[in-house]
C-alpha positions in Angstrom: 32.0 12.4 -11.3 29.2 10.1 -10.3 25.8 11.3 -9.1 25.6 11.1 -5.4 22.2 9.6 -4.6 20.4 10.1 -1.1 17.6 8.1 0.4 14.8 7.2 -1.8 12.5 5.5 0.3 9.3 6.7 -2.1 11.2 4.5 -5.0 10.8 5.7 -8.6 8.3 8.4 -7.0 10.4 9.9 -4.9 11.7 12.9 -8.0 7.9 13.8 -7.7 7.6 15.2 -3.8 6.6 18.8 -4.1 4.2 21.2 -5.7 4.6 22.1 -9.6 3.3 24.5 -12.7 3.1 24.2 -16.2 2.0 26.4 -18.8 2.5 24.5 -22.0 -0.2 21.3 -21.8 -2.4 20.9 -24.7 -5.7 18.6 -24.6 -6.9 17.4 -27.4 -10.5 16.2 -27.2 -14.0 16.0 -28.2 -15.8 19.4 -27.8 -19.6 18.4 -27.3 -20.9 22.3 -27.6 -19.1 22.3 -31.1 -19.6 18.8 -32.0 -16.0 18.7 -33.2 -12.5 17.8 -32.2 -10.0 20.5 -30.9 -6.9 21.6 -29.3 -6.9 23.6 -25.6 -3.9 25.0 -24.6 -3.8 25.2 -20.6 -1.8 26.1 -17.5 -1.4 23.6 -14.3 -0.8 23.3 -11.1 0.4 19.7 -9.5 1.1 18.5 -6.1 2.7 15.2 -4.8 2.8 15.1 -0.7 4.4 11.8 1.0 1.7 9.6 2.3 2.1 6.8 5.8 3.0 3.5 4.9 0.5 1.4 3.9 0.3 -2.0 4.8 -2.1 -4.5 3.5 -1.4 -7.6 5.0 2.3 -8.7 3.8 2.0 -6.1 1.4 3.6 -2.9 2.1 3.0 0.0 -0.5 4.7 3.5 -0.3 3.1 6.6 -1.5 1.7 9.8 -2.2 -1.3 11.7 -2.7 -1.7 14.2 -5.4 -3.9 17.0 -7.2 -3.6 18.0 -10.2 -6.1 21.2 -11.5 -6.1 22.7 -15.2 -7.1 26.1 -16.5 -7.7 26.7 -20.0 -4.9 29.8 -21.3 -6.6 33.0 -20.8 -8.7 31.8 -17.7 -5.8 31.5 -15.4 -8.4 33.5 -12.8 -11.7 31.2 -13.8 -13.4 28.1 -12.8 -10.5 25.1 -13.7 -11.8 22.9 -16.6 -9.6 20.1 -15.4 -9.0 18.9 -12.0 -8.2 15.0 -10.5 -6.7 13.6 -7.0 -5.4 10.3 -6.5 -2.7 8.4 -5.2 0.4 7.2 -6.3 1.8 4.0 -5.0 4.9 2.0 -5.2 5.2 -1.5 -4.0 9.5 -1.8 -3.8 8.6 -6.0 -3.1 7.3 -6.3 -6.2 8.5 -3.2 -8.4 4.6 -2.3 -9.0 3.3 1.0 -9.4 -0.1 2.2 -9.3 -2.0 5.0 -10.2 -5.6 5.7 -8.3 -6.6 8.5 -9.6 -10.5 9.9 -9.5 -11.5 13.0 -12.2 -14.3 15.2 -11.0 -16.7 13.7 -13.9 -17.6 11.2 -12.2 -14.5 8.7 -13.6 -12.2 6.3 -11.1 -9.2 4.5 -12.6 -6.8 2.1 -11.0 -3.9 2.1 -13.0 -0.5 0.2 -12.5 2.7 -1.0 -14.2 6.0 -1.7 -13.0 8.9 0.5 -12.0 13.0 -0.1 -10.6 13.2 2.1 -7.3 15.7 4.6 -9.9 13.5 4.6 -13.2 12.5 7.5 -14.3 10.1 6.5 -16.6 7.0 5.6 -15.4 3.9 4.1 -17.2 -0.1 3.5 -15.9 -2.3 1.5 -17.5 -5.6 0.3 -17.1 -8.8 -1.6 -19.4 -12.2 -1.5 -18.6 -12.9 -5.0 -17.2 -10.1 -5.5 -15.8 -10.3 -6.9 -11.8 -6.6 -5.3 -10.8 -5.8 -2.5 -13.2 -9.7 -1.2 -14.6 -11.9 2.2 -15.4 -14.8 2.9 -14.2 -17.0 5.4 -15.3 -20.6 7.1 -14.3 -23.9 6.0 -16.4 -24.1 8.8 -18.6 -20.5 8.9 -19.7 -20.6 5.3 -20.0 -23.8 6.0 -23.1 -22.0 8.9 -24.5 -17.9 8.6 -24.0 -17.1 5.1 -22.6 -13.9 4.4 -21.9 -11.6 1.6 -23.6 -8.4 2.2 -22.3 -5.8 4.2 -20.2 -2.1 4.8 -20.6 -0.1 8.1 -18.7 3.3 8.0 -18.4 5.3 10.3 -16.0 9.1 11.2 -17.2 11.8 13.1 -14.6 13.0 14.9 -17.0 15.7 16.1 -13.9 15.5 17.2 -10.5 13.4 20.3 -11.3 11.2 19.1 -14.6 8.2 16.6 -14.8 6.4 16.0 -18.3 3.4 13.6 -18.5 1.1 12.1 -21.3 -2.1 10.5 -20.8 -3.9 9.0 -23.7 -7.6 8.1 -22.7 -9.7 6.0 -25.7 -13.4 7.2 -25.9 -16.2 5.4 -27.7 -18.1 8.5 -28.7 -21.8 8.0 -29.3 -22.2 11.2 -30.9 -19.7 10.2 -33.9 -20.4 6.1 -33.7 -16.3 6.1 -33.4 -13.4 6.0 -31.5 -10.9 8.7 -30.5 -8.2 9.8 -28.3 -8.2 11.8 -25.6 -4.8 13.3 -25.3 -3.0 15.6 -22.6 0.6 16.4 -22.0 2.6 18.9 -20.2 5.7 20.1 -18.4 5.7 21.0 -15.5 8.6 22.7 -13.1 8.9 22.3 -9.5 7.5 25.6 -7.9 8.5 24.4 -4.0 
């Protein structure tokens, strides 16, 4: 039998409407307190609500904005160590998606890539620099942790299950070197 599809007006970003968990995600990073890098297990939370239209001249962009906050395992009931808002966005004219997303460190990225209104696959990425897709960052992560380069991809696993990866390159001052910046996670629809 043949999947019955319904309206997807949101595109590619439609699978994402609603708020999620996950308790698997691992972040691998740079631990400045222990001057070492190391593995943190952690538990999320994740919502994607539908935004208006947006229209920017001839160009019309569908939408929606989203949260996603972090706890470290064990500290479920804590401060989060992790938590971003952005946008995502979804132009169906040109098949380009975008990524705004802003991390409470002081850290902006505009992201994009390109997406078919059914793909469930989607990929954001983004170079310092760059005058469409770029990073920017405050001044004293800029001296310590700049940023060379972001990729995240989003994957409907099915109707119910989201996993993501986002890889973010740091030029650490305190090692002279560079390193990656890893989470992933999956995450089930809670509502």
């Amino acid at each position: 039998m043949a999947d019955i599809h319904g309206p997807q007006r949101l595109g590619p970003l439609t699978p994402l409407v609603g708020d999620w968990e996950g308790n698997v995600g691992i972040d691998l990073s740079y631990h400045n307190k222990d001057d070492e890098t190391g593995r943190t297990g952690y538990f999320e939370k994740a919502w994607f609500h539908p935004i208006p239209v947006q229209e920017n001249g001839k160009q019309s962009l569908e939408g929606l904005n989203y949260k996603m906050t972090a706890w470290r395992h064990g500290e479920e009931a804590m401060t989060p160590f992790h938590d971003e808002v952005g946008y995502l966005l979804w132009e169906k004219a040109t098949g380009q998606i975008m990524r705004a997303v802003v991390f409470g460190r002081g850290i902006a990225i505009l992201a994009g890539g390109e997406a078919k209104p059914r793909d469930t696959v989607l990929h954001f990425n983004a170079t310092p620099g760059s005058p469409s897709f770029g990073i920017l960052q405050n001044k004293y992560l800029l001296e310590r942790a700049q940023l060379m380069d972001f990729k995240s991809t989003f994957t409907i696993v099915d109707a119910d299950t989201l996993s993501y990866t986002s890889d973010l390159v740091l030029k650490l001052a305190a090692t002279g070197g560079e390193m990656h910046h890893t989470d992933k996670n999956t995450l089930t629809r809670v509502k």
